[in-house]
VOBA-1610 file (N, C-alpha, C; in pm, whole numbers, padded with zeros to 5 digits, always signed):
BEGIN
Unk-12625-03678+11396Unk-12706-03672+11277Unk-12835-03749+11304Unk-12931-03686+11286Unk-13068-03739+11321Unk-13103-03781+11209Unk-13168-03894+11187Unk-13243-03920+11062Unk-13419-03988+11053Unk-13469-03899+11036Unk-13637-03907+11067Unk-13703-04059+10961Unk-13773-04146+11010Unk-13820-04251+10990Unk-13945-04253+10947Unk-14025-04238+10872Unk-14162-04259+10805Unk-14251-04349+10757Unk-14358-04406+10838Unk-14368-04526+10771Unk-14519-04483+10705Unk-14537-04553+10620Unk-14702-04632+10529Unk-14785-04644+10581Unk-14879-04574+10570Unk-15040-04598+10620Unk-15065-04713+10543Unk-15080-04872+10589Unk-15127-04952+10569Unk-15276-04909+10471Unk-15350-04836+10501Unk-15478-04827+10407Unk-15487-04724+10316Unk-15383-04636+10315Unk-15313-04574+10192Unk-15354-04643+10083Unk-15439-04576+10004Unk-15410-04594+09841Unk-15305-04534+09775Unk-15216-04694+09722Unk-15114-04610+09636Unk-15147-04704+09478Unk-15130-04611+09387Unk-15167-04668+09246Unk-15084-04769+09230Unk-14994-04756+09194Unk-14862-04798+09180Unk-14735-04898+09316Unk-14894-04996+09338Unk-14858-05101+09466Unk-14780-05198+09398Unk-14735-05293+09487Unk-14703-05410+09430Unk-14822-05508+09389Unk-14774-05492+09235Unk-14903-05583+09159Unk-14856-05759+09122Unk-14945-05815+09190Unk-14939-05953+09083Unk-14928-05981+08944Unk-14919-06067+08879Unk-14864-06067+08740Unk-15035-06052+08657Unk-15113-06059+08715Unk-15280-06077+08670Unk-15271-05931+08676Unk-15265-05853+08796Unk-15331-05690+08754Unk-15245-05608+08705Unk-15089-05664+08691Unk-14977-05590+08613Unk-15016-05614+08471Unk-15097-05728+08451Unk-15144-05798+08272Unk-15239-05663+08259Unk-15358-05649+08347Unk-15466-05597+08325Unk-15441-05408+08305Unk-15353-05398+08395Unk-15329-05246+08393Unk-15253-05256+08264Unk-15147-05299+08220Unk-15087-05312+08078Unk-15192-05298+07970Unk-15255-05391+07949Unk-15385-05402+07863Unk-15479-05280+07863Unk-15522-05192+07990Unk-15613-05121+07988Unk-15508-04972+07934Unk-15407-05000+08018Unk-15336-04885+07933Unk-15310-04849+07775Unk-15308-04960+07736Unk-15282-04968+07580Unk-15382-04954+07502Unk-15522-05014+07585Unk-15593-04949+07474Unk-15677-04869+07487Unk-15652-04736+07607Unk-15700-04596+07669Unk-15629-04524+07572Unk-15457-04536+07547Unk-15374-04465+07459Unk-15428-04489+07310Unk-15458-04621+07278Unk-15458-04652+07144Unk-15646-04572+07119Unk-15703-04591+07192Unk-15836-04525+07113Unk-15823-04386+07145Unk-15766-04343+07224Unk-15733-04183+07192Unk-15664-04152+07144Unk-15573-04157+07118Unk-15495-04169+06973Unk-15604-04209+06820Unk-15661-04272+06844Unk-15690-04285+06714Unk-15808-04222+06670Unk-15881-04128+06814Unk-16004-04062+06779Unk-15902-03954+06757Unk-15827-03904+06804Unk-15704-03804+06777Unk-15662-03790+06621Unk-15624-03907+06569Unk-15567-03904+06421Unk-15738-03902+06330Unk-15858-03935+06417Unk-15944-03926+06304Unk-15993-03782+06304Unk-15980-03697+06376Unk-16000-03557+06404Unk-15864-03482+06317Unk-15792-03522+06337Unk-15658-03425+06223Unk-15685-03475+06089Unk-15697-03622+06020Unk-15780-03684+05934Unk-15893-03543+05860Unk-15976-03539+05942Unk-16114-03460+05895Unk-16058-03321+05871Unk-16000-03283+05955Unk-15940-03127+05957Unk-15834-03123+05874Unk-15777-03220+05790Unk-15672-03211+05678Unk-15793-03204+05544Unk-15886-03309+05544Unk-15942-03274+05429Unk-16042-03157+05444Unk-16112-03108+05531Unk-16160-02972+05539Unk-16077-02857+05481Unk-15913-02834+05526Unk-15831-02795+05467Unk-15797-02765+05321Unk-15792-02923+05238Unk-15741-02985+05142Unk-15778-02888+05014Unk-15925-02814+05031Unk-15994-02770+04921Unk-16028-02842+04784Unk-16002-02964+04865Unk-16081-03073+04776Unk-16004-03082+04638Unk-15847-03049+04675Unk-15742-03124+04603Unk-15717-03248+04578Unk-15731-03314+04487Unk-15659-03483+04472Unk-15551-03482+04560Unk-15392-03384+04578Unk-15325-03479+04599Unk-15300-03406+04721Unk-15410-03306+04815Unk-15413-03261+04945Unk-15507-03402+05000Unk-15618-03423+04917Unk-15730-03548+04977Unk-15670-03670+05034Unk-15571-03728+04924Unk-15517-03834+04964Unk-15452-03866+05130Unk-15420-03843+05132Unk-15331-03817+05266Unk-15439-03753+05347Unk-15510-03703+05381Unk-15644-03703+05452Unk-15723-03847+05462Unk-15742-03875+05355Unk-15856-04000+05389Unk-15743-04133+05417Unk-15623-04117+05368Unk-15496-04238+05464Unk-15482-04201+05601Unk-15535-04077+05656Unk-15514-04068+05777Unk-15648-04128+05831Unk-15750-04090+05787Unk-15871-04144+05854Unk-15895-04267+05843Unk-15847-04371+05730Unk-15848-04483+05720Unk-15802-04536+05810Unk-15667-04565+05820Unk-15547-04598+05884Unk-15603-04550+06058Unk-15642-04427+06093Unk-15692-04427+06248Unk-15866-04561+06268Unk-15943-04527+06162Unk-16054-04672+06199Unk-16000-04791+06182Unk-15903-04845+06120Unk-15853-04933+06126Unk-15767-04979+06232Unk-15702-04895+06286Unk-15642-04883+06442Unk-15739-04900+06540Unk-15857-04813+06536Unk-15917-04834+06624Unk-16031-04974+06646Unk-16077-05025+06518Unk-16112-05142+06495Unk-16025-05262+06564Unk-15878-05228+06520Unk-15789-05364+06548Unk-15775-05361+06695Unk-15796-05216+06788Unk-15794-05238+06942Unk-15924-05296+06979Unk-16034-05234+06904Unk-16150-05358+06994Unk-16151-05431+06944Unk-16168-05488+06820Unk-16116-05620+06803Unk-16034-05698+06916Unk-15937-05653+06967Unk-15849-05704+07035Unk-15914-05720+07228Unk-15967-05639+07205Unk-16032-05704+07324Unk-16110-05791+07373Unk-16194-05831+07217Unk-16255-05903+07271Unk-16230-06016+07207Unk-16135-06031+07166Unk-16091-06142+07086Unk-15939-06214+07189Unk-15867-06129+07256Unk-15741-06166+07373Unk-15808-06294+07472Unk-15943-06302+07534Unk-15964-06363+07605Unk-16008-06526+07507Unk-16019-06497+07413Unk-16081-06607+07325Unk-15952-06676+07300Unk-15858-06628+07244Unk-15699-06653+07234Unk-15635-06707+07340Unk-15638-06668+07430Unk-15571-06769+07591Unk-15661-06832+07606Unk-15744-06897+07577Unk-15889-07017+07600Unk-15802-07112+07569Unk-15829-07094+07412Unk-15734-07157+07339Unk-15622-07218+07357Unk-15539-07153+07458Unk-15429-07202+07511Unk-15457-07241+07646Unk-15554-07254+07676Unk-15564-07294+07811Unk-15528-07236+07940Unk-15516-07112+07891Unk-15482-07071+08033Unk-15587-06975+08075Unk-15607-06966+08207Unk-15711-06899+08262Unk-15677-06758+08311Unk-15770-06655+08220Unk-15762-06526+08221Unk-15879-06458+08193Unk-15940-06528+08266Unk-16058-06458+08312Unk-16080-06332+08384Unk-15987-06312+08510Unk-15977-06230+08568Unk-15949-06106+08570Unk-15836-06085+08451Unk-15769-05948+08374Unk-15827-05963+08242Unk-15843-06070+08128Unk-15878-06053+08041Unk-15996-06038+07967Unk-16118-06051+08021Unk-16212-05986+08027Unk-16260-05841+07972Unk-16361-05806+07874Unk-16388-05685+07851Unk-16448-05606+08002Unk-16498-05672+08024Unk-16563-05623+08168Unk-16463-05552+08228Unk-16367-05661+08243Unk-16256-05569+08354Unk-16163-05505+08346Unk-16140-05478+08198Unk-16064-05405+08130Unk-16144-05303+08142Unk-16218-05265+08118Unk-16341-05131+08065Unk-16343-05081+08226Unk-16386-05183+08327Unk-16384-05075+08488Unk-16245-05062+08493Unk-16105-05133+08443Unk-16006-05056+08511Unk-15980-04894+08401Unk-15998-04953+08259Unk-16001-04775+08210Unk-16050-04654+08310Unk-16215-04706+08337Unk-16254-04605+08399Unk-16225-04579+08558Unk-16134-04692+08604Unk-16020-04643+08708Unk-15953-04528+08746Unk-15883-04579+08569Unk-15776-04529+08551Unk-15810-04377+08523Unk-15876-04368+08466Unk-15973-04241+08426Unk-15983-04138+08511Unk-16054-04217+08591Unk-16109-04121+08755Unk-15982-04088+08823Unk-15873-04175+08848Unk-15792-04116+08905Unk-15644-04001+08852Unk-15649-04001+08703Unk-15604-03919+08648Unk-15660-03765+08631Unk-15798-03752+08618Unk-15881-03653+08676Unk-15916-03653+08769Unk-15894-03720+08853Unk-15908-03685+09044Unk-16060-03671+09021Unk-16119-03776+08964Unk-16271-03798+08935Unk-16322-03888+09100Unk-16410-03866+09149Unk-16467-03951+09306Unk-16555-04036+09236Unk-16648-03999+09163Unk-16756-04065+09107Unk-16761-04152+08996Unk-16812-04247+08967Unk-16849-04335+08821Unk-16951-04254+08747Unk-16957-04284+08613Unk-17029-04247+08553Unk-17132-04363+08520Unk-17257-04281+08630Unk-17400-04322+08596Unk-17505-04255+08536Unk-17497-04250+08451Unk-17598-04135+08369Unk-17783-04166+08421Unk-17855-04362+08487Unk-17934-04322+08515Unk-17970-04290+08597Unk-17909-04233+08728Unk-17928-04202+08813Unk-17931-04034+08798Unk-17883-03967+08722Unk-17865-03835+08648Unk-17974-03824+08636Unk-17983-03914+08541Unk-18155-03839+08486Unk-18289-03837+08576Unk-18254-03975+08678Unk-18362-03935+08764Unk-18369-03831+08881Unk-18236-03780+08912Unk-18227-03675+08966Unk-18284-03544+08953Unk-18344-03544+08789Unk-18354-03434+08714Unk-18521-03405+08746Unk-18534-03276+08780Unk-18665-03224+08820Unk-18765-03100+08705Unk-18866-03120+08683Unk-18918-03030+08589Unk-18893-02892+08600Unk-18902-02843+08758Unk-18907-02741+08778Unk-18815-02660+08795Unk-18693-02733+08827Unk-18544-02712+08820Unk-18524-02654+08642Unk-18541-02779+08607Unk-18527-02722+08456Unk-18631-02588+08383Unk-18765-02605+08460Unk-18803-02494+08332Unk-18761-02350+08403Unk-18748-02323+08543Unk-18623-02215+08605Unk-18521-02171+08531Unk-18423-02298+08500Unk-18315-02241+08387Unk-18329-02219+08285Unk-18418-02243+08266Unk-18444-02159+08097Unk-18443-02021+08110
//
């Protein structure tokens, strides 16, 4: 019985490495609130499209504008929370600078982002625009 042996490209990117307790904090954190604001631009879009619906019923409205409430309020209490988490462990003294940070929360979203869409690039919009040529454009018209 032969049994074939495979090893790890040492410079392999794998997402899902062994993380320290700092970028296991940070990926936790960025995950939660990638889900929680899409989700809640999610519930404010069914929100709008229930009272579009509603025909401007009292008791179709209600329950429309509790949905749209209830999603800005969600989505308030996640940024809120971001930038308020690092102010909170100050407080306690412990240093979390490193994961807790809006900064580094926001590049690992857009990490996380890129590699769920098999995205290569960041999004730089000014480099876009200076790319952009007159003549290119009045062509496509």
């Amino acid at each position: 019985m032969v049994i074939e042996v495979t090893y790890a490209n040492e410079s392999s990117s794998v997402f899902w490495s062994v993380l320290d307790l700092g970028e296991f904090l940070l990926l936790a954190i960025s995950i939660f609130v990638l889900f929680a604001s899409v989700f809640s631009v999610l519930f404010i879009l069914r929100g709008w499209v229930l009272l579009v619906l509603s025909w401007w019923k009292d008791e179709k409205i209600k329950p429309a504008i509790n949905t749209i409430r209830y999603a800005f309020i969600g989505l308030v209490v996640t940024v809120a929370t971001i930038f308020l988490f690092p102010i909170f462990w100050r407080l306690l003294w412990l240093d979390v600078k490193k994961y807790a940070e809006p900064k580094a929360i926001f590049s690992k979203i857009e990490e996380i982002w890129s590699k769920v869409f098999w995205s290569s690039s960041s999004w730089n919009w000014s480099s876009d625009i200076n790319k952009l040529n007159e003549e290119d454009f009045i062509n496509s018209l």
